[in-house]
N, C-alpha and C positions, 0 to 999 in steps of 0.2 A: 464629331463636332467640327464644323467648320470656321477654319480663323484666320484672316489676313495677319496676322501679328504686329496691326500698326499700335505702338504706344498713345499714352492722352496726347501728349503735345504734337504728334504729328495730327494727331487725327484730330485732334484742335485747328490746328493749322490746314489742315484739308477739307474742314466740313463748315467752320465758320459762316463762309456768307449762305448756306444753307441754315443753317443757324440760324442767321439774324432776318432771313427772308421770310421764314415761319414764323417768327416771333412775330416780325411786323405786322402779318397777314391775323394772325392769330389776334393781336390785340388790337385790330379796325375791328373785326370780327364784333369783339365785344360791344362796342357801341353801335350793335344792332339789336341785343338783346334789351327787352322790353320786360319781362316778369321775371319774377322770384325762381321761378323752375328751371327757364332759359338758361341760366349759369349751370345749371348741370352739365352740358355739355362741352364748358373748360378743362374738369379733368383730364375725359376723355381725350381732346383734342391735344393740348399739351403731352400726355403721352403717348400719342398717336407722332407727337413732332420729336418726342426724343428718341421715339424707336429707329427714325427715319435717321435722325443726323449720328445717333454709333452704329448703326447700319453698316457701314464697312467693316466693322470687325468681326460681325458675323453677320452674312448673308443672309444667309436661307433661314436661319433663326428668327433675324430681325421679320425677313417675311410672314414667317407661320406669327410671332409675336404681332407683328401690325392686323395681319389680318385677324385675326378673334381678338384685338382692342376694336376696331370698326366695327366688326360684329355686334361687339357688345356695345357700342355707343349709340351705334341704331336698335338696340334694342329697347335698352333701356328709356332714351328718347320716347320711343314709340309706347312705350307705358307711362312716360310721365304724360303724354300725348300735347308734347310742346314741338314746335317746330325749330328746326336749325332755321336762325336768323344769317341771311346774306345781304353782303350790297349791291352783287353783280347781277347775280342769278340764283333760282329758286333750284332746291335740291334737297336728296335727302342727306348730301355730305357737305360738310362745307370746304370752302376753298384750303382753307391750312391740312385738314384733312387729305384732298384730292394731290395736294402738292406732296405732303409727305408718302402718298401711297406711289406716285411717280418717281419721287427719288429714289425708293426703294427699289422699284424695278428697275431704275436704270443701273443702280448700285449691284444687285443679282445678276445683270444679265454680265456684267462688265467683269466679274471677280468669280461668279460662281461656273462650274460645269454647266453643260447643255441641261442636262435634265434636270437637274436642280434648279435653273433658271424659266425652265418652262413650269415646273409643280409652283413655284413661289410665285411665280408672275399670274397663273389658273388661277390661285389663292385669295392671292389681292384683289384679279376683277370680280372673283366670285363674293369676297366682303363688300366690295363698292357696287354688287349689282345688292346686294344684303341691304344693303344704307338706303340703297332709291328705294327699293321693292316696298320695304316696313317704313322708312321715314315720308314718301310719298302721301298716302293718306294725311298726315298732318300738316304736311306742308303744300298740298294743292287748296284745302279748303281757306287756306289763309292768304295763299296770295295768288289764288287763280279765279276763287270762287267757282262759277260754275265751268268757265275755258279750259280745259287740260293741252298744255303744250304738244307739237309734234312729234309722236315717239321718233317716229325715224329721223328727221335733224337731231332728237338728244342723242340716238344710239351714232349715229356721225362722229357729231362734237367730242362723246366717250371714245370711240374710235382714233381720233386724232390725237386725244391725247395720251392713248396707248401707243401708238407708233412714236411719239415723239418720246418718250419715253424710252421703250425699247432701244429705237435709234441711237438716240443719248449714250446708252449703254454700249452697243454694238461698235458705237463710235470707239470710245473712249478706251474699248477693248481691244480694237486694234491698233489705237493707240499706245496703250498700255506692251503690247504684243511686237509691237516697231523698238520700243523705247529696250524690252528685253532683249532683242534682237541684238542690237547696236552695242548694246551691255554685254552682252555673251561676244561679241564679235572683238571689242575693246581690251576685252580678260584677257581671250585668248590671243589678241595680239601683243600685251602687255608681257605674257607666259613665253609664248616665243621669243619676245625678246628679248624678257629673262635668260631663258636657256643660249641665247648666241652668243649673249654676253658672259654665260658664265665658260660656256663653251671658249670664247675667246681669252680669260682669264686661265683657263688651263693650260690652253696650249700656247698665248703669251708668254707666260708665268714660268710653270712649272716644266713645261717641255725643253725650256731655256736649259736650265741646270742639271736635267734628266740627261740630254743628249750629251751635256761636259764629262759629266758622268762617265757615258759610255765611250766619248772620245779616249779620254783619259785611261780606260782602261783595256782599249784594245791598242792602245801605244804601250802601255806594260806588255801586254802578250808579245806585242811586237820586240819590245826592249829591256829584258828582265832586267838589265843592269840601271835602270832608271824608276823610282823610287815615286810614283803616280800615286801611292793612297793617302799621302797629306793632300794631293788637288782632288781627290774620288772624295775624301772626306768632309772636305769645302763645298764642294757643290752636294753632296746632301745635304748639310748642316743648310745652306743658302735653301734647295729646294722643301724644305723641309717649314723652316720662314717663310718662304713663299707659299706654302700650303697654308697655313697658319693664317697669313693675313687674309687668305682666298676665305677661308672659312671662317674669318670675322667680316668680310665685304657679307659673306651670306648669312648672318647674322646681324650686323650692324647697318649694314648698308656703306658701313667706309670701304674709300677705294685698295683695292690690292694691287699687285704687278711693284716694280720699281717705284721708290718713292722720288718725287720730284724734289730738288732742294731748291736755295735760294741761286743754286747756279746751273745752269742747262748745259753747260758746256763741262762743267766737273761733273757730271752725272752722267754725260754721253761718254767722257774720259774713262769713269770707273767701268763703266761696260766693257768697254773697248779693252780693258785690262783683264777684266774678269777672262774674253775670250779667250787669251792666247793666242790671237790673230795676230801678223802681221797691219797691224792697223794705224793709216793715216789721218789727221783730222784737220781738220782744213775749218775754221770758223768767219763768217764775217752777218755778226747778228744786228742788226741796226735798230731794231725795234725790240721793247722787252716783251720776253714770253711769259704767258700769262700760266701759271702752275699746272690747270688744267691739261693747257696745252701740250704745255712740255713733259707730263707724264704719256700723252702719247708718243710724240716724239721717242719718249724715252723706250717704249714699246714696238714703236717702229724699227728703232733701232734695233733692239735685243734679237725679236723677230729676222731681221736680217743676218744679223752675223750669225743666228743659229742655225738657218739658212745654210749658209754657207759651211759652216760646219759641219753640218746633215750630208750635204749636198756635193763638196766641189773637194776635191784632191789639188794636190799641187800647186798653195795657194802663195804667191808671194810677194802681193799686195791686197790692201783692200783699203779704198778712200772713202773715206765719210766727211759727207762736205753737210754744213749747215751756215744757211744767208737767210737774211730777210732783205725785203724790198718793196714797198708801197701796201706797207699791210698784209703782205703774204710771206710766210716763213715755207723754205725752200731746202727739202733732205734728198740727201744723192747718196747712195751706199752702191760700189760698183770694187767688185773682185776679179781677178784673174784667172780663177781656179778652170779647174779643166770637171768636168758632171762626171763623177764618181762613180755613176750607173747604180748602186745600190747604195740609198740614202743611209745614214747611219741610223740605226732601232729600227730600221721602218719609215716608212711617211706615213701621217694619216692625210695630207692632200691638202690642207686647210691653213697654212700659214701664208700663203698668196689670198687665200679669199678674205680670212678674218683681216690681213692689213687693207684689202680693198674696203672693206665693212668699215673697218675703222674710219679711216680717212674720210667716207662718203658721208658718213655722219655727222663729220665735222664740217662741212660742205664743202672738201677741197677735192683733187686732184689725184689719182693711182695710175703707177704704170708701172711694169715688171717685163722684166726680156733679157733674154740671150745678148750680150756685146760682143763685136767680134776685133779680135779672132779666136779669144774663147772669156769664158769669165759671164759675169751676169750682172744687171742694173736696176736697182732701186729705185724709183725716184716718187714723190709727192709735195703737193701744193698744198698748202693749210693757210685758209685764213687767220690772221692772228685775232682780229676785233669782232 
């Protein structure tokens, strides 16, 4: 069984002015009808329009349903031997009828498979050729008398109003078929950038207090007489928090990495101490930074002096400069170290790009290089507003 799965209120909301369109049609209808019998064919017509407007929920149902209601309304007709009364044109269907048998096709053609929109669409003209064929007799002697109209302009007029129908359908299917497109194209760019971000939360994050880790413990191998598992210890307990908050960000949706306080400048301090770096800090903030902000910043940061930690030997300065100036907040992280040749853990390659990512998100400013005559330079441009 075939089911779009739309609930009543959407499909309320979706089929409405088809609704109200039949309705209207259907009760001018009536005050055409002139005898007692005439009203027989309200039943039928009425649920001829309700098959039509929950039609979306089932296709091909609604189809095979509409057409043996028509069936039967021309049949029946054709025994009381009353004529469908019109105000337009003489037929053996009437207009509410012919509209509800359009909507359905255009409904089948738009939602259902190929061949299931060809069998239900066969279905329908085969009832509405059912309705002329049996309702004709009673309706030429009454309003043609002895003239029988042009078959070939009716078989036309029938004609046009199948392609407009179908059309309807074929439209509204590729419609439908753009709109999923866009949709499948949105997810998966949403998914990606899920995964860069959480990507960049790992290696912000946790890569930070991984590498202290390993810092820390190849300076014991180096200096047994120095006692590094109170700092090896700290930076799990830290990396360990940081996991923790990683894994309520992907649950909750709250942010992880360093938390931003009410000071940017005691938060780039605390890092700066976490490292063990010889580390300068040079401040001149003229504008306040907005919490947001400054949790990157504070990630910029982290990212660089890990950096250097990974990266550079023999280090014996490193300046961290933060300015603002006409709405742009302005970070300088520059070391003297000499390139180590083999990073400390490993690289995975990605702490120059994820800061590029970052910052370009924010619509500012990246650049990273070699100072000479040795050492390396940070720097970014972040709008603050």
């Amino acid at each position: 069984m075939e089911s779009t799965d739309l609930n009543w209120r959407l499909l309320a909301k979706r089929q409405w002015p088809l609704a109200l369109s039949l309705t209207v049609i259907a009760l001018l209808e009536t005050q055409a009808i002139e005898t007692g019998l005439g009203w027989w064919q309200v039943p039928g017509v009425l649920v001829i329009c309700v098959i039509a407007v929950l039609a979306p929920r089932r296709p091909f149902d609604a189809a095979l349903a509409l057409a043996f209601a028509i069936a039967c309304v021309a049949v029946y007709m054709r025994f009381l031997g009353v004529p469908i009364k019109l105000h337009i044109f003489a037929s053996g269907a009437s207009i509410a009828m012919t509209g509800a048998a359009m909507a359905t096709i255009a409904t089948l053609v738009r939602v259902s498979s190929r061949v299931r929109s060809v069998v239900g669409t066969l279905l329908v003209i085969a009832a509405m050729v059912v309705a002329e064929v049996l309702g004709w007799p009673v309706v030429a002697p009454v309003e043609y008398g002895e003239w029988s109209p042009d078959t070939f302009n009716f078989s036309v007029a029938a004609f046009v109003l199948l392609v407009l129908s179908v059309g309807t359908g074929l439209y509204f299917r590729a419609r439908d078929a753009e709109r999923a497109s866009q949709l499948a194209a949105s997810v998966a760019a949403a998914q990606n950038a899920e995964r860069m971000a959480l990507a960049r939360e790992l290696h912000d994050v946790v890569a930070h207090y991984v590498t202290a880790i390993v810092v820390h413990a190849q300076a014991g191998q180096l200096n047994r007489e120095v006692d590094v598992l109170p700092s090896i210890a700290a930076s799990g307990t830290e990396a360990l928090t940081a996991m923790r908050r990683l894994v309520g960000t992907m649950r909750d949706g709250e942010s992880a990495g360093p938390a931003a306080s009410s000071s940017l400048m005691n938060d780039v301090s605390s890092l700066a101490s976490e490292s063990e770096l010889p580390v300068r800090l040079s401040y001149d903030l003229k504008d306040a930074v907005p919490q947001e902000l400054a949790r990157s910043v504070l990630r910029l940061v982290q990212e660089s002096l890990t950096n250097i930690q990974k990266h550079a030997s023999a280090v014996s300065s490193v300046d961290v400069s933060l300015s603002s100036s006409d709405g742009v907040l302005f970070l300088r992280v520059e070391d003297d170290g000499v390139a180590s040749g083999v990073p400390v853990g490993g690289s995975g390659g990605y702490g120059i790009v994820g800061m590029r990512e970052r910052v370009e998100l924010l619509g500012g400013k990246f650049s990273a290089g070699r100072r000479e005559p040795t050492g390396w330079t940070v720097r970014a441009e972040l709008p603050i507003s």
